[in-house]
Structures are given as structure tokens and as C-alpha cells.
C-alpha positions in Angstrom: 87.1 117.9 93.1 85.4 114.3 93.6 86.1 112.5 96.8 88.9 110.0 96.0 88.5 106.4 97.4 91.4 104.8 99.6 90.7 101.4 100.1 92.9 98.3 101.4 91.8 94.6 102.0 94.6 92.2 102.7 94.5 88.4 103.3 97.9 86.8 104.9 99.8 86.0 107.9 101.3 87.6 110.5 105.4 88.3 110.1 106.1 88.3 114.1 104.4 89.1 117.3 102.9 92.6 117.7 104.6 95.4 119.3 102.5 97.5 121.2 102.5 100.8 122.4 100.2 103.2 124.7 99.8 107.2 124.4 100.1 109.5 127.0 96.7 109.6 126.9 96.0 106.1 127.4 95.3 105.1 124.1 97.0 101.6 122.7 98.5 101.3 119.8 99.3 98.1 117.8 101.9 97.7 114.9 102.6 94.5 113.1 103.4 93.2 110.0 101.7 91.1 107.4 102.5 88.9 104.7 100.7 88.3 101.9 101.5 85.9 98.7 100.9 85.7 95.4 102.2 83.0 93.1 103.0 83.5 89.3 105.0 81.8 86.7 108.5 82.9 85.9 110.6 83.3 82.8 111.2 79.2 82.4 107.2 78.1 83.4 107.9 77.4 86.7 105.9 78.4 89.8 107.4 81.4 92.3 105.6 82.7 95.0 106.1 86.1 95.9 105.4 87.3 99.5 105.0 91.4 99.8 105.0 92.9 103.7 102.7 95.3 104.6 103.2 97.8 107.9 100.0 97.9 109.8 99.3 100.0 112.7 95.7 99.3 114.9 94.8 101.9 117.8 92.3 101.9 120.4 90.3 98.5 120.9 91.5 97.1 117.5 94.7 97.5 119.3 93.8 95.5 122.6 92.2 93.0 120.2 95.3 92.8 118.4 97.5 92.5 122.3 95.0 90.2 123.3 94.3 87.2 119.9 97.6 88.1 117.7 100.7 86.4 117.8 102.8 85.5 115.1 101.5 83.4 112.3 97.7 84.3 113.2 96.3 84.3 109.5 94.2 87.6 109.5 91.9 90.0 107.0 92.3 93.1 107.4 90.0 96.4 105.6 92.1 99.7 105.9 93.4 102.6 104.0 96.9 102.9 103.4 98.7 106.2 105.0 102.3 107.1 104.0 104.6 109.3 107.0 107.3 111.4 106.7 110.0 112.6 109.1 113.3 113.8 109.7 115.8 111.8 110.7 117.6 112.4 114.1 120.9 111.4 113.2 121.4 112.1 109.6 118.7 115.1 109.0 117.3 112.8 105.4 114.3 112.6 104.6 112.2 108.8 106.0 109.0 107.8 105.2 107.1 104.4 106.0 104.1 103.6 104.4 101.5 102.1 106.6 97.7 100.4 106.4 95.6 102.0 108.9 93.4 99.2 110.4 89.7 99.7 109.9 88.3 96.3 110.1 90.1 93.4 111.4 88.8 89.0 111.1 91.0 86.5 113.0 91.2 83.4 110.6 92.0 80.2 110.9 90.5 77.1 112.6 89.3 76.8 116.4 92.5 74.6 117.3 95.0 77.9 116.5 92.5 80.3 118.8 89.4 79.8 121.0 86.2 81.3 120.0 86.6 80.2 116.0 86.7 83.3 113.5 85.6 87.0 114.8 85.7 90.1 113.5 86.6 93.3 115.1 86.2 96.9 113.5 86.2 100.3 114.2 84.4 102.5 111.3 80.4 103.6 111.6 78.0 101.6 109.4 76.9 98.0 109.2 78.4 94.6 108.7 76.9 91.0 107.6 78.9 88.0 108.7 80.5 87.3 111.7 80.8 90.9 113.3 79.1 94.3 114.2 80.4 97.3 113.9 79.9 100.3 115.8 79.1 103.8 114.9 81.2 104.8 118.1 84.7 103.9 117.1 84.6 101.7 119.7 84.8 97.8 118.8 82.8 94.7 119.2 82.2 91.5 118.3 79.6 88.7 117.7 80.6 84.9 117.6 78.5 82.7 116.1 77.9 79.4 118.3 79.1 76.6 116.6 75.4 75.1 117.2 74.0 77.9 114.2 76.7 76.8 111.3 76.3 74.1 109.4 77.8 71.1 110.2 80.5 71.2 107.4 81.9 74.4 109.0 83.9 73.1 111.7 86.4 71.3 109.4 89.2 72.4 108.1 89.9 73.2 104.5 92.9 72.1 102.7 94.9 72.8 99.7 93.7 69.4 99.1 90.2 70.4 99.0 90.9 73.2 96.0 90.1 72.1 92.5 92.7 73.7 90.7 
């Protein structure tokens, strides 16, 4: 049987601050929830945006990343593969499930005024990454800033809707 691919890469907002958690092991774990939009036409021409939620749940040093840079509204990309759970219920014996996006990879977004340091990127699969972070094939994650000094000067402002030609 071929090796099947399972793939995620969202773009949106953060829904509310993160709750966090910690094994008995040690180990933190992060869940939050995202937001992403989409806008189409409806029936009558006009314009509806359409936001969809997605569960996401970080562990390890994604997860003190997370505790330590995310609060609600952080604009974030995030690379992971979705995961769906199933249990019993407790109290009524059904049947749950939740479907979750298992963070991988993990940029903060936005401009330097919403979070010190600019943008960064955190991760936690082997292999190698261009851009603003490094991966590591340890599981354990890292990042790289670039200094404001090394991008060019257009960079450091802010891009608005404005700014978009269509």
C-alpha cells in the first residue's frame, strides 16, 4: 500500500488564549483554537466571509512557545497533520470524537508593535527550513530571528488591505 500524505497548513487568528496543560511526566501541552476565513459570494452577488475553527493541540517546546508568545488574536501559520480522537463519554457512555491539527511547525505573524522580536518560527519535525527558522532533527525547537539590520528596508512596514490590488 503507498504511504498516504496528511498534510495541514493554516493561516488565521487565534479564537482565545491558550489553555495549557503538563503531563505527569513533565511534558507541556498546548491547545488553542484558530480561525481561519475565507470569503465568497452568495446567492444575491454579495460578499460573505466565512470563518471555520480548527482545534490545535502543541506539546513539548512548541507548547512553551505557545505559553510564552500566544495570546488571543496572535495571527499565526501553522504546518501539522490533522488527528481525529475518539472516546467514551463518562456520563452518557456515546460515542465523542474531536478532530484535532497536530502542530508541526508553528510562525508568529504580525508586525513588531503586537510582539517583540518581529516574526519567528518554531518547529519540531527533523529536516531543513529556509526563512526565518531552523528546525531540528531532535524534536526539540529553536529559532533564528533575523535582525532587522539584514531585511530590506521596506520590511519593517506594515501591509494593509490598502496595499492589495484587487
Amino acid at each position: 500500500m503507498a504511504k498516504g500524505v496528511n498534510k495541514v497548513m493554516l493561516l488565521g487568528n487565534v479564537g482565545k488564549d491558550p489553555e495549557m496543560k503538563a503531563t505527569q511526566g513533565g511534558m507541556v501541552i498546548a491547545s488553542l483554537t484558530l480561525a481561519t476565513a475565507d470569503r465568497q459570494k452568495d446567492q444575491t452577488g454579495n460578499w460573505v466571509d466565512k470563518t471555520e475553527w480548527h482545534n490545535l493541540v502543541a506539546f513539548g517546546r512548541t507548547a512553551e512557545i505557545v505559553r510564552d508568545y500566544v495570546k488571543k488574536g496572535t495571527q499565526l501559520f501553522i504546518e501539522g497533520k490533522i488527528q481525529t480522537r475518539s472516546w467514551d463519554d463518562k456520563e452518557s457512555g456515546q460515542k465523542k470524537y474531536r478532530t484535532e491539527i497536530l502542530v508541526n511547525d508553528l510562525s508568529l505573524l504580525g508586525s513588531k508593535g503586537d510582539r517583540e522580536g518581529g516574526g519567528q518560527s518554531y518547529g519540531q519535525s527533523s529536516g531543513s527550513q529556509g526563512g526565518y527558522g531552523q528546525r531540528s532533527g531532535n524534536s526539540t525547537a529553536s529559532f533564528d530571528q533575523r535582525s532587522s539590520s539584514s531585511m530590506p528596508e521596506y520590511a519593517n512596514e506594515g501591509i494593509t488591505d490598502d496595499d492589495i490590488p484587487f
